[in-house]
N, CA, C and O atoms as a GROMACS GRO file, in nm:
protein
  304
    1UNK      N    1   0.876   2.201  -0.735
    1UNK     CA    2   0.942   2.193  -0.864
    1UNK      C    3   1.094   2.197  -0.845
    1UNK      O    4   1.144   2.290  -0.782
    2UNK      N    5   1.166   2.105  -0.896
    2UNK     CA    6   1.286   2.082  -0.890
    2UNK      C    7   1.388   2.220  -0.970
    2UNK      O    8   1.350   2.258  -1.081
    3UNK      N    9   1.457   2.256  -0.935
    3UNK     CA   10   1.572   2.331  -0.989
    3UNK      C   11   1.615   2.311  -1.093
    3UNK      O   12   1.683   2.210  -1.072
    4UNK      N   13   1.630   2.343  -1.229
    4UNK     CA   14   1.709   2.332  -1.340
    4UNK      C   15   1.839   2.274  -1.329
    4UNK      O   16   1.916   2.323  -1.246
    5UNK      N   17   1.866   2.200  -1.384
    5UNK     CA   18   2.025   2.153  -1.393
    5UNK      C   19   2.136   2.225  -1.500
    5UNK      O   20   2.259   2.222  -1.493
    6UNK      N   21   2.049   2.291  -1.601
    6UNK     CA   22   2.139   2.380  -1.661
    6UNK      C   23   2.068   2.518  -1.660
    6UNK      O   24   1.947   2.530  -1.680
    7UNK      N   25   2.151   2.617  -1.635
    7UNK     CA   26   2.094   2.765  -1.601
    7UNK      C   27   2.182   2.817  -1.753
    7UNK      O   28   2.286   2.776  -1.806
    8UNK      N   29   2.085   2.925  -1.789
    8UNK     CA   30   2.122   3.012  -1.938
    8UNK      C   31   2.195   3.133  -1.861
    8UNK      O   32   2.161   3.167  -1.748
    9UNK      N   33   2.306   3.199  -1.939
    9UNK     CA   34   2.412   3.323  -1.886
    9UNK      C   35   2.348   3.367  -1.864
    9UNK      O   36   2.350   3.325  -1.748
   10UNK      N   37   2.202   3.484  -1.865
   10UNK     CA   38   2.142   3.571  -1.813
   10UNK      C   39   2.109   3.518  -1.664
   10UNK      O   40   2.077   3.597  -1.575
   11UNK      N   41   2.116   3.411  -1.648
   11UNK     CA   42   2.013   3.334  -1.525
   11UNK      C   43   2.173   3.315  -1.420
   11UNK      O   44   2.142   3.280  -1.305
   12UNK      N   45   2.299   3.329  -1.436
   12UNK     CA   46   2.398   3.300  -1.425
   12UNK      C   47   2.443   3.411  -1.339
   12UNK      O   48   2.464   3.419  -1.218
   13UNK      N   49   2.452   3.499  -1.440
   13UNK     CA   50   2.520   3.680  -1.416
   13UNK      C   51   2.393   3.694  -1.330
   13UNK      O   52   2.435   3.779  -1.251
   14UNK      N   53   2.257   3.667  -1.288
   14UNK     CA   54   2.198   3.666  -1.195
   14UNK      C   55   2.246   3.621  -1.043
   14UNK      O   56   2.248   3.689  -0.941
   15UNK      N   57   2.278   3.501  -1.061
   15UNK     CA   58   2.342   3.417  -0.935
   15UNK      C   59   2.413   3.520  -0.908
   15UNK      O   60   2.373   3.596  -0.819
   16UNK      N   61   2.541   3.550  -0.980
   16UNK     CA   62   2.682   3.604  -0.944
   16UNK      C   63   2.652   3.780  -0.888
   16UNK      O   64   2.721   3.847  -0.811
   17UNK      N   65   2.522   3.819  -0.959
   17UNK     CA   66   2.531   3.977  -0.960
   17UNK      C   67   2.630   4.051  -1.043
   17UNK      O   68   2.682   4.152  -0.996
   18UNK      N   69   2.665   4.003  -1.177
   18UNK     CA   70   2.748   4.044  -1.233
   18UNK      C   71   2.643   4.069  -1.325
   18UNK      O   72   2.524   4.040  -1.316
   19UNK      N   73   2.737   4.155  -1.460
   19UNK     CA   74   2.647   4.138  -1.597
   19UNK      C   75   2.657   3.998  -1.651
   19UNK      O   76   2.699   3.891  -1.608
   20UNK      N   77   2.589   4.054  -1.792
   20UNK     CA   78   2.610   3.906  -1.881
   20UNK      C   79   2.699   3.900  -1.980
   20UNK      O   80   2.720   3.794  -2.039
   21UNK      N   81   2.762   4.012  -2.012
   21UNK     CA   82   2.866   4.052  -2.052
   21UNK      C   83   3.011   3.967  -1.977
   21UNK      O   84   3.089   3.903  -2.048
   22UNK      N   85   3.027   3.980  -1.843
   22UNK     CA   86   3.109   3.912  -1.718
   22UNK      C   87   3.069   3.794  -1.784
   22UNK      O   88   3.130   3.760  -1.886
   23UNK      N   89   2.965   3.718  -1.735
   23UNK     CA   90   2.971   3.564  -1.741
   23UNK      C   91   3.019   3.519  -1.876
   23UNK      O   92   3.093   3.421  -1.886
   24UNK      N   93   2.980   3.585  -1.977
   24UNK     CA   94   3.004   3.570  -2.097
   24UNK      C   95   3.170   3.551  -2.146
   24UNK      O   96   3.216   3.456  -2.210
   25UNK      N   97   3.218   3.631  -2.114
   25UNK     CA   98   3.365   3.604  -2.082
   25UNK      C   99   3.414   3.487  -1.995
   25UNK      O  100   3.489   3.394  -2.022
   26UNK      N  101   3.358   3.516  -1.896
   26UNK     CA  102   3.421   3.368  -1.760
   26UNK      C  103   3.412   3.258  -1.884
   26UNK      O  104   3.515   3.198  -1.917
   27UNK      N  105   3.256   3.228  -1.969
   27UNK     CA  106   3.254   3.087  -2.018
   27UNK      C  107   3.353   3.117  -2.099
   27UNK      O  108   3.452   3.053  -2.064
   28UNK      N  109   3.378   3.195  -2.206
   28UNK     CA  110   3.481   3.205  -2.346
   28UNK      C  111   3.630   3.200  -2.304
   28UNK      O  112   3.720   3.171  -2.383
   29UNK      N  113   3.652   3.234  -2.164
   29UNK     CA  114   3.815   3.205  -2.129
   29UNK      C  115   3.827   3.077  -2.047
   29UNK      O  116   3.937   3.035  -2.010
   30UNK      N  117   3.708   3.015  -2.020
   30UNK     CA  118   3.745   2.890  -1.985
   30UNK      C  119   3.766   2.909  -1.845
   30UNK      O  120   3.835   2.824  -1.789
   31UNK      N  121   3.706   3.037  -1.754
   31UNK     CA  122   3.699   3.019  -1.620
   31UNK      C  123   3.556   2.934  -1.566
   31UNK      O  124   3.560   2.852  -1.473
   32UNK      N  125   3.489   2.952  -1.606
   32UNK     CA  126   3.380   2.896  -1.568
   32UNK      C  127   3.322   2.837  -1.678
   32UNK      O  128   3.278   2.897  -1.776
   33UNK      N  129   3.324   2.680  -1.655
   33UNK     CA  130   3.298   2.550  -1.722
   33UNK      C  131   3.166   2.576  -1.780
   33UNK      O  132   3.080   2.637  -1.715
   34UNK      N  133   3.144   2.529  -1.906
   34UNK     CA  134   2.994   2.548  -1.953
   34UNK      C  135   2.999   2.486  -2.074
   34UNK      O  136   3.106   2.485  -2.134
   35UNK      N  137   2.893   2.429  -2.125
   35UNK     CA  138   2.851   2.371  -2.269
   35UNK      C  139   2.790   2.474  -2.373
   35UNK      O  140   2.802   2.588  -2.328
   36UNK      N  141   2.733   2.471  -2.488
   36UNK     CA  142   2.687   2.524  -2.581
   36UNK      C  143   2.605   2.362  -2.698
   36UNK      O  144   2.631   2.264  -2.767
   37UNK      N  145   2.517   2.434  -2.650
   37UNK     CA  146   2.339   2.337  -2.639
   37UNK      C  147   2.272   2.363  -2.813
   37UNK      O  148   2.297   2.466  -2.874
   38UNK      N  149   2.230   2.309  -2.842
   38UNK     CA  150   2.096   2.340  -2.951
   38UNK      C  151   2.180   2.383  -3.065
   38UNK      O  152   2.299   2.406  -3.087
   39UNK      N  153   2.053   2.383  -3.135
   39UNK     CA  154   2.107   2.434  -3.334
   39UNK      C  155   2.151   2.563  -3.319
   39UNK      O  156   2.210   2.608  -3.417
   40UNK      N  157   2.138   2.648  -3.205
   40UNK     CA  158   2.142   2.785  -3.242
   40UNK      C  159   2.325   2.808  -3.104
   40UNK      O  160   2.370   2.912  -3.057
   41UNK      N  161   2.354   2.721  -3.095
   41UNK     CA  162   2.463   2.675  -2.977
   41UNK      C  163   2.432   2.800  -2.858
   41UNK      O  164   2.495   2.904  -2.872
   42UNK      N  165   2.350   2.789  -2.761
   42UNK     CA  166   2.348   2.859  -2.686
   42UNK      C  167   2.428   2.765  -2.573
   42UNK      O  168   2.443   2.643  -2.568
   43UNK      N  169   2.492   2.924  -2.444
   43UNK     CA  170   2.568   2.839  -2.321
   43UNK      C  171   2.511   2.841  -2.269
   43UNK      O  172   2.428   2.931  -2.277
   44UNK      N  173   2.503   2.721  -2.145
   44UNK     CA  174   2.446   2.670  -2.061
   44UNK      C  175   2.518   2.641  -1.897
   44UNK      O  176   2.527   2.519  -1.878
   45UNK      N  177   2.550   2.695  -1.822
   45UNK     CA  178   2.650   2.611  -1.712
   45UNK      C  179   2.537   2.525  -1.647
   45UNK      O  180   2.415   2.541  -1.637
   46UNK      N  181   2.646   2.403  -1.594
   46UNK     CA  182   2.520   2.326  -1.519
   46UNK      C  183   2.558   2.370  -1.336
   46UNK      O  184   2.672   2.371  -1.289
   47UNK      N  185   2.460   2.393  -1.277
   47UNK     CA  186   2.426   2.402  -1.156
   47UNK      C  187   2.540   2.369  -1.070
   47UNK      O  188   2.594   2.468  -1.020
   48UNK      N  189   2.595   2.244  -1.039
   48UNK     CA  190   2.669   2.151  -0.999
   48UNK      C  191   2.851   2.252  -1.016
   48UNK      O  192   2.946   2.250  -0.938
   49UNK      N  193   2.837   2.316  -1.130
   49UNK     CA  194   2.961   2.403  -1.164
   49UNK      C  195   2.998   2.518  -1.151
   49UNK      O  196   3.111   2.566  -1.145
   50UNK      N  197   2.848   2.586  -1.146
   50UNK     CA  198   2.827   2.702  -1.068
   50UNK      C  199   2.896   2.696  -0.889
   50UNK      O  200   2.977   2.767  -0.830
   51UNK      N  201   2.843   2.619  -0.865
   51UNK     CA  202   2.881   2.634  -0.720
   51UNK      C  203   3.026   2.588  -0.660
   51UNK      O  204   3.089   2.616  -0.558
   52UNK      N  205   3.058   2.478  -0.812
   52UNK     CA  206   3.190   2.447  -0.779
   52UNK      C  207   3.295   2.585  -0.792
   52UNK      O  208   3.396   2.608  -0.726
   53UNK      N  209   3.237   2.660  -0.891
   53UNK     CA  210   3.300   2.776  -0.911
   53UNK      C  211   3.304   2.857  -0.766
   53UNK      O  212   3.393   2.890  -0.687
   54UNK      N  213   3.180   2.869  -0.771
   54UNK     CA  214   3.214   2.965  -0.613
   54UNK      C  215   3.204   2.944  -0.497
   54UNK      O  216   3.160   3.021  -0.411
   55UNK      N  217   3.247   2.831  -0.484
   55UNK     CA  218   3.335   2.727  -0.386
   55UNK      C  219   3.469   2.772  -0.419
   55UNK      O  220   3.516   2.854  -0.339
   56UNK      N  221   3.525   2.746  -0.495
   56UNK     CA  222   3.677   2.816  -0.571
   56UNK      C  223   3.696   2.920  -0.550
   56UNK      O  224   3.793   2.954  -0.481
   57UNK      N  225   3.612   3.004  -0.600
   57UNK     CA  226   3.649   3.200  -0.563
   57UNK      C  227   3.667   3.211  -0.402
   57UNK      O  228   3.735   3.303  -0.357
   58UNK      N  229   3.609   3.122  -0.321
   58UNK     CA  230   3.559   3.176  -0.191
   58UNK      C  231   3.692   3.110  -0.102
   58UNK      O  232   3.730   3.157   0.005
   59UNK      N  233   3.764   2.974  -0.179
   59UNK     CA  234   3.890   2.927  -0.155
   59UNK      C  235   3.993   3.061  -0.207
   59UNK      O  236   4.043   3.136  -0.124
   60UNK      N  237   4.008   3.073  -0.305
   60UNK     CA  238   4.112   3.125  -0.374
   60UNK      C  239   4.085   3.318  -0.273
   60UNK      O  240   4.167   3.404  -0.243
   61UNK      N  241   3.976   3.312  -0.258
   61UNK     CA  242   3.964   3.505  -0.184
   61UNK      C  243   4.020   3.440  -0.033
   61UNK      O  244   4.107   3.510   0.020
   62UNK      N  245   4.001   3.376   0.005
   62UNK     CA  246   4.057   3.328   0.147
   62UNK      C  247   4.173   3.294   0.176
   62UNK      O  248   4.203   3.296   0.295
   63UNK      N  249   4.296   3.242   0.054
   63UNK     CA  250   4.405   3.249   0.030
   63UNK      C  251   4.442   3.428   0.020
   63UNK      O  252   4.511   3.499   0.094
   64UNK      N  253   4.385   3.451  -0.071
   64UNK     CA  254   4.422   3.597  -0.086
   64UNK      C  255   4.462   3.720   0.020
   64UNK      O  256   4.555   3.799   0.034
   65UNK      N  257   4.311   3.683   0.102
   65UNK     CA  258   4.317   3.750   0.236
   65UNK      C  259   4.477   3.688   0.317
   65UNK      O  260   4.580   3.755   0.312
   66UNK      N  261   4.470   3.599   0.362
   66UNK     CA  262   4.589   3.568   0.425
   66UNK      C  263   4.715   3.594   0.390
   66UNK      O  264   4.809   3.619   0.465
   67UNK      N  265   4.716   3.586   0.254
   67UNK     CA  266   4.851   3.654   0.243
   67UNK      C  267   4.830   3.838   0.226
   67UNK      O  268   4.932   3.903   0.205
   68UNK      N  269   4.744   3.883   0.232
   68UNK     CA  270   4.742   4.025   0.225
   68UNK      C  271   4.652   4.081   0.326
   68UNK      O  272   4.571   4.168   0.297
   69UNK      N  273   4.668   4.022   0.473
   69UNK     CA  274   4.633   4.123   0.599
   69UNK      C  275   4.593   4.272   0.629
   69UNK      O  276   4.638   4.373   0.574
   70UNK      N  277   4.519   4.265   0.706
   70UNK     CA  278   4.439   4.444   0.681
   70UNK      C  279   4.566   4.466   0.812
   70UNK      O  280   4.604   4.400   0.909
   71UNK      N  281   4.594   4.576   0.761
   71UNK     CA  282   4.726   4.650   0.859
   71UNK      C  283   4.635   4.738   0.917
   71UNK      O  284   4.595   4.829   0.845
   72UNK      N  285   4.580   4.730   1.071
   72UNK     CA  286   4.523   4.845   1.129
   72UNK      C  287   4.611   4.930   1.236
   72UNK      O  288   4.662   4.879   1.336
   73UNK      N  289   4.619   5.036   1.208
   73UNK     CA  290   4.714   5.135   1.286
   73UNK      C  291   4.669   5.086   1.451
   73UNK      O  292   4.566   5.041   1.503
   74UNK      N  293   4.836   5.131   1.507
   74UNK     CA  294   4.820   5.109   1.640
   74UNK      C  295   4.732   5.180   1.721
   74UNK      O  296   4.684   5.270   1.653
   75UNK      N  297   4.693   5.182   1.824
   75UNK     CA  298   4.610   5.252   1.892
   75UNK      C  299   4.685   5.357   1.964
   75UNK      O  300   4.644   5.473   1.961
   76UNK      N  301   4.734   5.342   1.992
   76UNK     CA  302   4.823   5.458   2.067
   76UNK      C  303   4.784   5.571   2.090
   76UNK      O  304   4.858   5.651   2.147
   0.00000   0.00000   0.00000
């Protein structure tokens, strides 16, 4: 059985290990791309954006690291 192409925020804040509270925000500030589906407008991210997302975090934490080096004391 093929994978869903659109995952619901509970199914989301799953992926991430966050709440749904978190994802819920990411979609409403426009960090993480998502639609709002059906008569009752529920969000939806699609699959494809999910990962683009954390493809991004995993760029942007790897920038981060480099400019902010773990200073380990000398040995001395």
């Amino acid at each position: 059985m093929a994978e869903p192409r659109f995952l619901p925020l509970p199914d989301v804040a799953t992926e991430l290990n966050v709440s749904e509270s978190q994802v819920y925000h990411m979609v409403r500030s426009g960090e993480l791309p998502a639609i709002k589906i059906g008569g009752r407008g529920q969000w939806r991210v699609e699959r494809v954006r999910l990962e683009q997302y954390i493809e991004q975090k995993y760029a942007e934490t790897a920038a981060w690291v480099a400019q902010n080096p773990l200073i380990t004391p000398d040995p001395e």
